[in-house]
VOPAGU-2260 file (C-alpha; in pm, 1 decimal, decimal comma):
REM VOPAGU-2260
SITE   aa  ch    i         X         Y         Z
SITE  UNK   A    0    1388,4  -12239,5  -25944,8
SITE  UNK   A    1    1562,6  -12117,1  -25634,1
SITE  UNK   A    2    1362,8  -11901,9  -25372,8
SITE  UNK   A    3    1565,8  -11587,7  -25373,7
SITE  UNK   A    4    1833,0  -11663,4  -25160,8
SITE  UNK   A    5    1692,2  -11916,3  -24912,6
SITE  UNK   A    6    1871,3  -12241,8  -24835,4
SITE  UNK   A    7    1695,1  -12478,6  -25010,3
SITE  UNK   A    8    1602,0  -12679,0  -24673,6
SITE  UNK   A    9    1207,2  -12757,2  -24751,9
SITE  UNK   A   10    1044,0  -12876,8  -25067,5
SITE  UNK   A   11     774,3  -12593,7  -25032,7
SITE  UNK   A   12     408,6  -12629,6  -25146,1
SITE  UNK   A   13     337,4  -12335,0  -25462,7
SITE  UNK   A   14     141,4  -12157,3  -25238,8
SITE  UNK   A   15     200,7  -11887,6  -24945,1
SITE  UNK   A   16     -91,9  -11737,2  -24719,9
SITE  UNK   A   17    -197,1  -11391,5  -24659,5
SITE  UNK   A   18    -390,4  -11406,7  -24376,3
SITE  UNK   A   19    -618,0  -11647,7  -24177,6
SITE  UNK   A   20    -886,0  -11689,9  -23932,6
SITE  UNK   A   21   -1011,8  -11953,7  -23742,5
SITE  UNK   A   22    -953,2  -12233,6  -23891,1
SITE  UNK   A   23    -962,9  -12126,2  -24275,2
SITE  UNK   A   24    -641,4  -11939,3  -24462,5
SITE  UNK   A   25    -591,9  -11750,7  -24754,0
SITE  UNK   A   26    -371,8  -11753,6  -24999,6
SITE  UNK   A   27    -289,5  -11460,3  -25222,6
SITE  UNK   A   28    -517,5  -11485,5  -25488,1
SITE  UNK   A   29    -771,0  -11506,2  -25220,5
SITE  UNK   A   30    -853,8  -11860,2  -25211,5
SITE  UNK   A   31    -942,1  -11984,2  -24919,6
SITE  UNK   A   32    -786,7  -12328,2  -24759,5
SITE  UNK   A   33    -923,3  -12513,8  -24447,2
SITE  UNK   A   34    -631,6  -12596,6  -24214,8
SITE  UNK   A   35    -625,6  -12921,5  -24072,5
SITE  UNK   A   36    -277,9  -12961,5  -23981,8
SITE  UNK   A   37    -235,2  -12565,7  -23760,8
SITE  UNK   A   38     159,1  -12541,2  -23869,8
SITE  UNK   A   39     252,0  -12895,5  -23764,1
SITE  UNK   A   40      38,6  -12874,9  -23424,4
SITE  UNK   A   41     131,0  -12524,8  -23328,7
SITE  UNK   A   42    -132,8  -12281,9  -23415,9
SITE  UNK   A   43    -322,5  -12413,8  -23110,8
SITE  UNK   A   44    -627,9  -12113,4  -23099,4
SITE  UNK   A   45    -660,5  -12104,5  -23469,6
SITE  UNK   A   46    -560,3  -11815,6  -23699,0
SITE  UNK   A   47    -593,6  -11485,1  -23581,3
SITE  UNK   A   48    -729,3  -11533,5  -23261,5
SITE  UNK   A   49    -888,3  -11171,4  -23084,8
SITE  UNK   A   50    -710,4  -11279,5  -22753,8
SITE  UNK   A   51    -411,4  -11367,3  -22830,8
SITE  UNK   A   52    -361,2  -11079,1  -23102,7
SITE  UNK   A   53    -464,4  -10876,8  -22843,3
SITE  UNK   A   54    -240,2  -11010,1  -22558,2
SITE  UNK   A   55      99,0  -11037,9  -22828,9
SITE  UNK   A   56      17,9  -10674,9  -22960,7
SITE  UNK   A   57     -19,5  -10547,7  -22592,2
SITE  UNK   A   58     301,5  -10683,5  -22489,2
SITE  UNK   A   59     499,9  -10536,0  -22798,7
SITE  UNK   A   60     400,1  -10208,9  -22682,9
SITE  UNK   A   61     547,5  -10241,8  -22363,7
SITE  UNK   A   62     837,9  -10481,2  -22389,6
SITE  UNK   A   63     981,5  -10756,5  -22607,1
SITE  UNK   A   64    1300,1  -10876,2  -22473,2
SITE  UNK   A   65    1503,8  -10813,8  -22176,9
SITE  UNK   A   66    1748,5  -11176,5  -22095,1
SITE  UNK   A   67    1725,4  -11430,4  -21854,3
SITE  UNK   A   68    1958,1  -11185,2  -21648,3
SITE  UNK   A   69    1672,5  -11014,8  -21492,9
SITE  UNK   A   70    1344,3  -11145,1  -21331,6
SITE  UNK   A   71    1082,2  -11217,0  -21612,5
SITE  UNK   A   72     730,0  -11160,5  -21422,8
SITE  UNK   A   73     546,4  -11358,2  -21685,2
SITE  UNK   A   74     750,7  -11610,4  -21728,8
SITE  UNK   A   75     735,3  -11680,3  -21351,5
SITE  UNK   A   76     367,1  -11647,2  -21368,4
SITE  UNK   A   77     328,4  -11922,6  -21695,8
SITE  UNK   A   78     566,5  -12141,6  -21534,4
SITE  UNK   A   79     326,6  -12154,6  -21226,6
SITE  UNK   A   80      72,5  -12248,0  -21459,4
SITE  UNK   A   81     223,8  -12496,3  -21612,5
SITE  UNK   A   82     355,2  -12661,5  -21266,3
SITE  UNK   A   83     -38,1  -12635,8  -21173,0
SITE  UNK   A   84    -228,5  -12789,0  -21458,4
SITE  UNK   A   85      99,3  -13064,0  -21458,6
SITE  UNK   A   86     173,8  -13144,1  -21071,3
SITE  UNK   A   87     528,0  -13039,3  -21145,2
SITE  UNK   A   88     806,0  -12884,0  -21024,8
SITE  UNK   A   89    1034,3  -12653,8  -21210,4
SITE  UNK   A   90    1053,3  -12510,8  -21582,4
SITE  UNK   A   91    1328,6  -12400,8  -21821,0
SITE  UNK   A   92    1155,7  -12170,8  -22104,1
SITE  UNK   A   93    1370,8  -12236,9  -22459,6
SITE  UNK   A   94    1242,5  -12184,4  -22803,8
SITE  UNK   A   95    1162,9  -12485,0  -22931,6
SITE  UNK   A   96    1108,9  -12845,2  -22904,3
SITE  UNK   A   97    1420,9  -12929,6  -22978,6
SITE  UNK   A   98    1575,6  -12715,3  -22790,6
SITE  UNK   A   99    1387,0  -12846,3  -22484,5
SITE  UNK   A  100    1429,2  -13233,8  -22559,7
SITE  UNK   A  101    1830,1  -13139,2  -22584,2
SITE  UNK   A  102    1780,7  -12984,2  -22227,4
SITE  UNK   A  103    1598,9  -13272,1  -22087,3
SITE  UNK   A  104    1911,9  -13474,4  -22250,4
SITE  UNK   A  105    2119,9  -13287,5  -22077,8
SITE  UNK   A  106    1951,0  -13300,2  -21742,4
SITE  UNK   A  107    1926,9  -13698,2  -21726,3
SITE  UNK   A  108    2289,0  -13698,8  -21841,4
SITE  UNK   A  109    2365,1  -13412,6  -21552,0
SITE  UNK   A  110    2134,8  -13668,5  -21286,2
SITE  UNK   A  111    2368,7  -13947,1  -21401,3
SITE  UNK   A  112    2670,6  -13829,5  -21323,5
SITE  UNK   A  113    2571,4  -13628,5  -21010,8
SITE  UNK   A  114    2315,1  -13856,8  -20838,1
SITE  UNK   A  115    2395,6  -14212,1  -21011,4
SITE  UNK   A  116    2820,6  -14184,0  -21062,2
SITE  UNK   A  117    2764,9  -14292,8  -21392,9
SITE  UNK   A  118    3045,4  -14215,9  -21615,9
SITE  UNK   A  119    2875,9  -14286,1  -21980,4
SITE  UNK   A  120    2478,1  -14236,2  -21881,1
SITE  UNK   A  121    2311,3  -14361,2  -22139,0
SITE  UNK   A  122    1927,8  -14330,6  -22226,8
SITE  UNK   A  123    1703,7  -14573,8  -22396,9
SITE  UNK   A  124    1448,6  -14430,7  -22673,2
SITE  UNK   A  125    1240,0  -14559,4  -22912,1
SITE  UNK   A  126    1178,5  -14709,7  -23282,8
SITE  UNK   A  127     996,5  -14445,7  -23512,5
SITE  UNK   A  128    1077,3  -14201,0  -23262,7
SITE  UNK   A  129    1105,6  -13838,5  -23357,4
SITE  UNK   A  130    1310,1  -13596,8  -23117,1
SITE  UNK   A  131    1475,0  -13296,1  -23318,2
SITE  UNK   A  132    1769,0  -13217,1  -23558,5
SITE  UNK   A  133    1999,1  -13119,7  -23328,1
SITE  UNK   A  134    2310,4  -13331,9  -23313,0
SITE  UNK   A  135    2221,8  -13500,6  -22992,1
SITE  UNK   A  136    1835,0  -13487,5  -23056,2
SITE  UNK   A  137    1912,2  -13620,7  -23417,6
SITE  UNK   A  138    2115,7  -13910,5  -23225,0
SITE  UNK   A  139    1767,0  -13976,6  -23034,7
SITE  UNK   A  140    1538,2  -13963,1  -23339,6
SITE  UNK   A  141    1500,4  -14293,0  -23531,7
SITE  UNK   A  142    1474,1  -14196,6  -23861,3
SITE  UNK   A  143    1774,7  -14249,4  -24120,1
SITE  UNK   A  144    1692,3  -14008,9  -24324,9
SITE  UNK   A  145    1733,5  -13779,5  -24114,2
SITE  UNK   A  146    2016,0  -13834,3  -23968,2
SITE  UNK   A  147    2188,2  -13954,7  -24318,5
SITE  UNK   A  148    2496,8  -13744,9  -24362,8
SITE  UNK   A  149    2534,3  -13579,1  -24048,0
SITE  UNK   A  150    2754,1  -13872,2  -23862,9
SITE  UNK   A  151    2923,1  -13935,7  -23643,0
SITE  UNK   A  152    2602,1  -13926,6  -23383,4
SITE  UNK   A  153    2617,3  -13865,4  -23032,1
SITE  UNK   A  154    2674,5  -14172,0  -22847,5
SITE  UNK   A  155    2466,8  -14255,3  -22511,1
SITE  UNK   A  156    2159,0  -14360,4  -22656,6
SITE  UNK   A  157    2027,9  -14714,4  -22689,2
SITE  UNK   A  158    1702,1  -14798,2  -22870,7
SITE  UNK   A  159    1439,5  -15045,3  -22853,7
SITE  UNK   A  160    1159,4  -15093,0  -23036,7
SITE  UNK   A  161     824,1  -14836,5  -22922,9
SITE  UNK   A  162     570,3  -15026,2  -22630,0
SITE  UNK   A  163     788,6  -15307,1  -22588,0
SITE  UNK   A  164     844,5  -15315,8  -22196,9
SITE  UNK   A  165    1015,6  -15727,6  -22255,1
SITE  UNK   A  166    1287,6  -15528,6  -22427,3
SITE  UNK   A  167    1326,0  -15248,4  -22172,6
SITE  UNK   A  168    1365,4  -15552,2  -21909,4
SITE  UNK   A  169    1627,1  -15704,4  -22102,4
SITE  UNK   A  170    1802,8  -15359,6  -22088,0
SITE  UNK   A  171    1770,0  -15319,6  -21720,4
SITE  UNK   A  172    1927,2  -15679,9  -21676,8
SITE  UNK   A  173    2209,7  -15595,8  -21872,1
SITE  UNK   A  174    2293,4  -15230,7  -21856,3
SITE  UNK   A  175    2390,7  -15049,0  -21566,8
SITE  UNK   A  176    2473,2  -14696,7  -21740,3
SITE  UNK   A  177    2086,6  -14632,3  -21802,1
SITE  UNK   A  178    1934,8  -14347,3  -21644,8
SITE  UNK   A  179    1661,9  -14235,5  -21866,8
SITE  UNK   A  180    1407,6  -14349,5  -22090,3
SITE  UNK   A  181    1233,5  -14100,0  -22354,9
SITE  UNK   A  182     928,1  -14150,6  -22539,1
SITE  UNK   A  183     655,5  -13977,8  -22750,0
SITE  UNK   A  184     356,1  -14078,7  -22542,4
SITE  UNK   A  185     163,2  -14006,4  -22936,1
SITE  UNK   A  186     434,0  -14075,7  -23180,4
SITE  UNK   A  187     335,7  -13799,3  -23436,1
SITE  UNK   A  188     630,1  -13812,9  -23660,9
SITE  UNK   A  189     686,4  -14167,9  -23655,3
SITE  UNK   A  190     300,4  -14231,6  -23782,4
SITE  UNK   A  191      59,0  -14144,1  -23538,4
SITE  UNK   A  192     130,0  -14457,0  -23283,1
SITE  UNK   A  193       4,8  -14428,0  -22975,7
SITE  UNK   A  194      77,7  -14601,2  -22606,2
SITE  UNK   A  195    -154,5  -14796,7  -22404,8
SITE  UNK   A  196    -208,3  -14598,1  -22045,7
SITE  UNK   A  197    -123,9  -14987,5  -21933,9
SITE  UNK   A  198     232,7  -15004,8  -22052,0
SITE  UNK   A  199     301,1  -14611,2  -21938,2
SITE  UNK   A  200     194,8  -14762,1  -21629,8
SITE  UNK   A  201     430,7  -15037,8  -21602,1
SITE  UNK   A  202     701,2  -14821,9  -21750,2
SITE  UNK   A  203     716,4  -14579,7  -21471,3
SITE  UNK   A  204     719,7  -14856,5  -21220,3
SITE  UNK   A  205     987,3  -14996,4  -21404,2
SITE  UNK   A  206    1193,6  -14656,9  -21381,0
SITE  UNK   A  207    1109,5  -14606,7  -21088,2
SITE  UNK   A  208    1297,8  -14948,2  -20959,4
SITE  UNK   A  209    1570,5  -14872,6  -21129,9
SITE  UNK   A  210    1629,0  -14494,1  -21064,1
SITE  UNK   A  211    1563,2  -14406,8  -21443,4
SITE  UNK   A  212    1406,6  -14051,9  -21527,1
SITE  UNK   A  213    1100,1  -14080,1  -21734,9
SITE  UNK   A  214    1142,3  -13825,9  -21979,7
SITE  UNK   A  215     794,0  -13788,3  -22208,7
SITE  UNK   A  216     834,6  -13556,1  -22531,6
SITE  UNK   A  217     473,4  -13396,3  -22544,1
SITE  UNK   A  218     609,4  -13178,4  -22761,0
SITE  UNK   A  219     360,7  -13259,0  -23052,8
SITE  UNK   A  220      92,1  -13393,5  -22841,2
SITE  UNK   A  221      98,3  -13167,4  -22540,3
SITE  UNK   A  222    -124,7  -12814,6  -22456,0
SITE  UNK   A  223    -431,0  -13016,0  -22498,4
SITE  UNK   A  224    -421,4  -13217,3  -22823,3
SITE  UNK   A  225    -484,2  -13554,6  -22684,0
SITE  UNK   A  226    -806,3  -13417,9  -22503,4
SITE  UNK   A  227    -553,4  -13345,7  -22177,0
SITE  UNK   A  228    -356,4  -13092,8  -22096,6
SITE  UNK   A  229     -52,0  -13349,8  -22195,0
SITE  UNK   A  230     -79,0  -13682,5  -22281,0
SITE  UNK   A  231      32,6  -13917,3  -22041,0
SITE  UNK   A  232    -209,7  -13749,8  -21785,0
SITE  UNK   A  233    -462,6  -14031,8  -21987,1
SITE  UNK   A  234    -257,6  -14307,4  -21813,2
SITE  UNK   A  235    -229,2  -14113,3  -21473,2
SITE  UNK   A  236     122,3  -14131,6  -21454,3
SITE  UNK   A  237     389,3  -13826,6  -21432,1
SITE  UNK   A  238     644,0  -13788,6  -21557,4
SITE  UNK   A  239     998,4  -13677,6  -21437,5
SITE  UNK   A  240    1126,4  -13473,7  -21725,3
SITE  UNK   A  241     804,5  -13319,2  -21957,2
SITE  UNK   A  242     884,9  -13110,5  -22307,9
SITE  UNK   A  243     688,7  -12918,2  -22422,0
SITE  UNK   A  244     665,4  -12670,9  -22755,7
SITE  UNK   A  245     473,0  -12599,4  -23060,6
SITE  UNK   A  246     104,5  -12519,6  -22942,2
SITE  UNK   A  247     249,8  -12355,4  -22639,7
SITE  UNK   A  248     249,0  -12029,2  -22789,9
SITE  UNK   A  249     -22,3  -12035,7  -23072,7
SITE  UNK   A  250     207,4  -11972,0  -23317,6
SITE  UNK   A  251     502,4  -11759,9  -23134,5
SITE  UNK   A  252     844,7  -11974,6  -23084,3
SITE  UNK   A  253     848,0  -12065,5  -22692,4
SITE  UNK   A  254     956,4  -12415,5  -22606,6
SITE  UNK   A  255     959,4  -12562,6  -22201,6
SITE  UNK   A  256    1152,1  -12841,7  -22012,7
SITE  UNK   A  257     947,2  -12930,6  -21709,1
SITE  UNK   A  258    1101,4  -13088,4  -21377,8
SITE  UNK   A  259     950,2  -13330,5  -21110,0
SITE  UNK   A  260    1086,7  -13558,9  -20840,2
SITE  UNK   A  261    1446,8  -13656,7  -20896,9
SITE  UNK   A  262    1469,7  -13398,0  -21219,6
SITE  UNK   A  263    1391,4  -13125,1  -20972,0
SITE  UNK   A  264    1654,7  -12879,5  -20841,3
SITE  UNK   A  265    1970,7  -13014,2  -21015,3
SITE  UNK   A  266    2040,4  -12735,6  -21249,2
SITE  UNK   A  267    2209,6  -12410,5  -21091,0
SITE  UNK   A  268    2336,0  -12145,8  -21264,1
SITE  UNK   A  269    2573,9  -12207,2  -21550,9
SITE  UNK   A  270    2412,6  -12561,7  -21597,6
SITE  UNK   A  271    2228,3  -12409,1  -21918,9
SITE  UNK   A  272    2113,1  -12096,4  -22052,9
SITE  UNK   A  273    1906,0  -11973,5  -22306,1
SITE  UNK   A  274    1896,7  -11562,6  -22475,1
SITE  UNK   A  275    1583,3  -11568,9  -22620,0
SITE  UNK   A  276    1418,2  -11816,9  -22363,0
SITE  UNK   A  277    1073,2  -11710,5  -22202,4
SITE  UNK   A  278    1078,1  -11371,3  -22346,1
SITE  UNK   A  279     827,4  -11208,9  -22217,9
SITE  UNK   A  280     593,1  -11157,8  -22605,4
SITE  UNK   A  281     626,6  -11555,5  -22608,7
SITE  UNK   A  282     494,2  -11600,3  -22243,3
SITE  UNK   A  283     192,5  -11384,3  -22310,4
SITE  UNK   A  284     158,7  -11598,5  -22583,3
SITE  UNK   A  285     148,6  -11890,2  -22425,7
SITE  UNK   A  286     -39,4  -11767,0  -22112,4
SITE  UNK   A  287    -324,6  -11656,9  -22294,1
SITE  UNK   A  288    -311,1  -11982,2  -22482,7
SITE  UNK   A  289    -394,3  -12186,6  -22184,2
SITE  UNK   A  290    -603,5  -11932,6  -22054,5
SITE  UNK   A  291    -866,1  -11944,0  -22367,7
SITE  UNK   A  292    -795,9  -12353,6  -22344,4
SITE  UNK   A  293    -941,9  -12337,3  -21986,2
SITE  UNK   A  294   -1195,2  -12103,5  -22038,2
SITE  UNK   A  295   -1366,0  -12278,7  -22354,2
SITE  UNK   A  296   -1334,9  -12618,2  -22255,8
SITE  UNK   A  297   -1123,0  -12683,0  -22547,7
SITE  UNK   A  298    -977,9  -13016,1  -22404,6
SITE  UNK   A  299   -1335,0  -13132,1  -22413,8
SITE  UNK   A  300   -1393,2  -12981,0  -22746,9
SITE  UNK   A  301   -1055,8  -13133,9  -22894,0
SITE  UNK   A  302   -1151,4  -13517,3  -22719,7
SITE  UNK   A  303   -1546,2  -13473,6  -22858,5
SITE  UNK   A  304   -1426,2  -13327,4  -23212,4
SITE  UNK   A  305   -1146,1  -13575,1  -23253,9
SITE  UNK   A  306   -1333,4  -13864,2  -23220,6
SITE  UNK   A  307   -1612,5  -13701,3  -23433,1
SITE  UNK   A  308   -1316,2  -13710,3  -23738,1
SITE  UNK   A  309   -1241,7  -14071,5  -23695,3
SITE  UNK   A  310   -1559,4  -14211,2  -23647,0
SITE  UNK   A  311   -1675,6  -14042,6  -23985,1
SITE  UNK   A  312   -1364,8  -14096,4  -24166,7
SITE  UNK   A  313   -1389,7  -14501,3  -24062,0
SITE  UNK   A  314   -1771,4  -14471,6  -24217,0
SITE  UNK   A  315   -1646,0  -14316,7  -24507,4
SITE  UNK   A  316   -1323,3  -14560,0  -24574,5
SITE  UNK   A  317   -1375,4  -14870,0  -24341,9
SITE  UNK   A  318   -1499,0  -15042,5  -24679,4
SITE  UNK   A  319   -1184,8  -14889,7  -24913,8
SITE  UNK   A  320    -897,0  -15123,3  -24992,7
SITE  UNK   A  321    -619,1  -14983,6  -24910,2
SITE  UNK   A  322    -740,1  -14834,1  -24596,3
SITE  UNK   A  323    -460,3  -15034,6  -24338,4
SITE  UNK   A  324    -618,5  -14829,2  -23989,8
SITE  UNK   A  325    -798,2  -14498,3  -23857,9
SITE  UNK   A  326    -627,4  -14375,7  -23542,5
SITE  UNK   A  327    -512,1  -14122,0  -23296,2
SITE  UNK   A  328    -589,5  -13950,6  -22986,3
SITE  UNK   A  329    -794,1  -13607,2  -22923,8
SITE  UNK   A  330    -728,8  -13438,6  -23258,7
SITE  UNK   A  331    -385,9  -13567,3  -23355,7
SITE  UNK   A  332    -533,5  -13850,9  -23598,8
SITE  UNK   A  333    -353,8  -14069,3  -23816,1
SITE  UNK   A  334    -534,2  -14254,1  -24150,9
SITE  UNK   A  335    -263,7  -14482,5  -24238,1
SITE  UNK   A  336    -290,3  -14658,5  -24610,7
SITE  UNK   A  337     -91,5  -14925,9  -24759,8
SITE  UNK   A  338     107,3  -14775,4  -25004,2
SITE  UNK   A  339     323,2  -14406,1  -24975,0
SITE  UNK   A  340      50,3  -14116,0  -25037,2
SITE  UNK   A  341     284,8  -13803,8  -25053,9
SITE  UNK   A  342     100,7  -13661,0  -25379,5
SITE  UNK   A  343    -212,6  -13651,8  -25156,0
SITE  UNK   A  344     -77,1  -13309,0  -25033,5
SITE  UNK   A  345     -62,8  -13167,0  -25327,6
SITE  UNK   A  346    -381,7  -13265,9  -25439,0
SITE  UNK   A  347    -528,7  -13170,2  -25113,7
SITE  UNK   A  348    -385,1  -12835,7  -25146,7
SITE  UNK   A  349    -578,1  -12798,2  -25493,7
SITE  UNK   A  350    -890,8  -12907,2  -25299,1
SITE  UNK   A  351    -825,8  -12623,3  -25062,6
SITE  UNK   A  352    -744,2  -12876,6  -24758,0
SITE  UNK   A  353    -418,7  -12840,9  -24584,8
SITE  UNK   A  354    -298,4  -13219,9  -24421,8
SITE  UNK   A  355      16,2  -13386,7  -24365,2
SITE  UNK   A  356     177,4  -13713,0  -24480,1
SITE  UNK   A  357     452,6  -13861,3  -24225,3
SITE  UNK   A  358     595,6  -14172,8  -24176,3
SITE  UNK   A  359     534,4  -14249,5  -24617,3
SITE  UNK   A  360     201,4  -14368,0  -24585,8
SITE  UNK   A  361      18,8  -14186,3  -24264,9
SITE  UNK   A  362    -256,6  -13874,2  -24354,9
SITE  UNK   A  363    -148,9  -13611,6  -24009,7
SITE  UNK   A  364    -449,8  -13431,0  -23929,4
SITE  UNK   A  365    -349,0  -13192,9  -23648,3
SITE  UNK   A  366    -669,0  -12913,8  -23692,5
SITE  UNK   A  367    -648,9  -12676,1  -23408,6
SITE  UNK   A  368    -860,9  -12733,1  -23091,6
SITE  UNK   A  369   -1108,1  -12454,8  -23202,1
SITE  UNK   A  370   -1209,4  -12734,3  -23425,7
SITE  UNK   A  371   -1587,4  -12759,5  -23488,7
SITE  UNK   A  372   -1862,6  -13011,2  -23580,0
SITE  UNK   A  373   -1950,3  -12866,8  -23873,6
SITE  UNK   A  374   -1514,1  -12795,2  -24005,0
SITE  UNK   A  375   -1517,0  -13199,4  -23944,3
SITE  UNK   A  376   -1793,0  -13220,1  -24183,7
SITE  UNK   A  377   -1584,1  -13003,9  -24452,1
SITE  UNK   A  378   -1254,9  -13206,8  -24389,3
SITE  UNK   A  379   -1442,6  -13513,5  -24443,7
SITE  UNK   A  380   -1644,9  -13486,6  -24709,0
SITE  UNK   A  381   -1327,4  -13297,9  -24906,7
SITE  UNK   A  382   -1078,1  -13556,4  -24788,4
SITE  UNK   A  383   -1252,7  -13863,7  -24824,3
SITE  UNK   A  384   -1284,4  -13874,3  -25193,0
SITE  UNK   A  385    -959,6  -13764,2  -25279,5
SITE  UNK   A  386    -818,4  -14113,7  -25050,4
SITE  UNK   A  387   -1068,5  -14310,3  -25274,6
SITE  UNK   A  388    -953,0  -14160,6  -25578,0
SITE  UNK   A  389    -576,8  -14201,4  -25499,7
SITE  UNK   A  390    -662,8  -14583,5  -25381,3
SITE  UNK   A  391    -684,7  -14841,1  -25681,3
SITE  UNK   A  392   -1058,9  -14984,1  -25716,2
């Protein structure tokens, strides 16, 4: 049965939410859920956080929207932030992640053609690789399903398969209209695969040989997840192009493109735009965001937590056929099984556990960093069971 007049675009869960808080929400008859997967790694602070209710509701009363023709104080003060806790340059404030993987697309495509003279700049991305539904970030994504329908794609992209650096090698030898490469440092989409800090090491000596932008989608994984502000600080690399989104603004749409090195200084006015951009509700958003990050040691708490879930989900399923690997980084954790597990959802949901299933066969666990020793506890004890239960003895 059709949801009023909504195009049917999701196959919704039977259940909608009230209200939250922390890391629990309610659903109308007053059931209560624990939320392990914070809106797909956005609601960073939990649900109904006292600072940033307080910091959103503050700025509504003052003012909500006034264009990117004007100065925007707090957007120049969170982009500061963000070019201090990365060692970056310059930011562009969008909406979402997709809208700031399409910028960063644009920008190595604008670096190409303005500091390369290539005529068809190309970039390389990845297998499993998950970028956005726009027609170019679509083209980038690796999934056929997604993309099924919507051809012809965007040309300029050329993919190899995810942590191979023989195959990037081959490219280089071959193609001279590279000037990018883009990767999920944590593939979150694609199944919770992560990088080695060794080969994001070697890759940005390898771009930086050949004069390619390193362009790292921390959409999903940045603000903290990983246990770092964004993930490829683990390797101690930086990047030249950095995305951001999602946990930005706890819950309020704010996305980022952030500059460094060659990236830096090519757009001018009229290069790209955005209306909505770094309002200034979703910069107090995502200022106080990082603010309460800093100030409770939530990187810390999201490392210490995160490994806290795997290490008792391995003691709890290490022994279960069935059970193919236990991974991820900070609290972005993967339980991958050997067979597709989409019905776990629902029957999570029942349990009153909200997780994730990507890739067919991966659990997502994405709790917010507010996380606690005793909410892993809950998640495991509840989860556990119902993955031994789905899995044939």
């Amino acid at each position: 049965m059709p949801l009023s007049h909504l195009m049917n675009t999701y196959a919704r869960l039977p259940v909608a939410f009230t209200h939250g808080e922390g890391v629990w929400l309610f659903d109308e008859a007053g059931k209560r859920y624990l939320d392990a997967l914070s809106g797909i790694a956005v609601t960073t602070l939990g649900h109904n956080h006292p600072r940033l209710v307080e910091a959103i509701s503050a700025q509504a009363g003052k003012v909500l929207h006034t264009s990117n023709l004007y100065r925007i104080p707090l957007q120049e003060k969170l982009a500061n932030r963000l070019a201090e806790i990365s060692g970056m340059d310059e930011v562009f404030f969008c909406n979402s992640g997709l809208e700031a993987n399409e910028a960063a697309i644009k920008l190595a495509r604008f670096y190409g053609h303005k500091k390369k003279g290539v005529d068809l700049p190309t970039i390389v991305v990845m297998e499993h690789a998950f970028h956005g539904r726009s027609l170019a970030t679509l083209s980038a994504t690796a999934n056929r399903k997604a993309q099924a329908g919507f051809e012809p794609l965007v040309p300029g992209f050329l993919r190899v398969p995810y942590k191979d650096l023989d195959a990037l090698r081959q490219v280089a030898a071959r193609n001279r209209d590279v000037v990018a490469v883009m990767l999920e440092v944590l593939q979150g989409e694609g199944g919770v695969h992560i990088v080695d800090n060794s080969y994001l090491c070697e890759l940005r000596a390898l771009c930086d040989v050949h004069g390619w932008l390193l362009i790292c989608d921390e959409v999903q994984c940045g603000v903290g997840r990983t246990g770092k502000w964004f993930g490829w600080q683990h390797a101690g690399i930086r990047p030249d192009i950095m995305t951001l989104a999602k946990g930005l603004g706890s819950g309020i749409p704010i996305g980022a493109c952030v500059t460094a090195g060659p990236a830096a200084g090519l757009f001018q006015p009229g290069n790209h735009a955005s209306t909505f951009g770094g309002n200034p509700l979703a910069c107090a958003a995502a200022l106080v965001t990082l603010d309460v990050i800093a100030r409770s040691k939530l990187l810390t708490n999201a490392s210490r937590v995160g490994e806290a879930i795997r290490e008792r989900f391995i003691g709890a399923l290490a022994a279960v056929p069935g059970v193919v690997d236990i991974r991820g980084l900070g609290l972005m954790v993967g339980i991958e099984l050997d067979r597709p597990c989409g019905e776990l959802v629902a029957r999570a949901l029942e349990a009153g556990f909200l997780i994730n299933v990507t890739a067919g066969n991966v659990i997502r666990l994405l709790p917010a960093l507010i996380f606690s020793n005793n909410d892993v506890k809950t998640l495991v004890d509840g989860i556990a069971p119902l993955i031994c239960d789905f899995l044939p003895q």
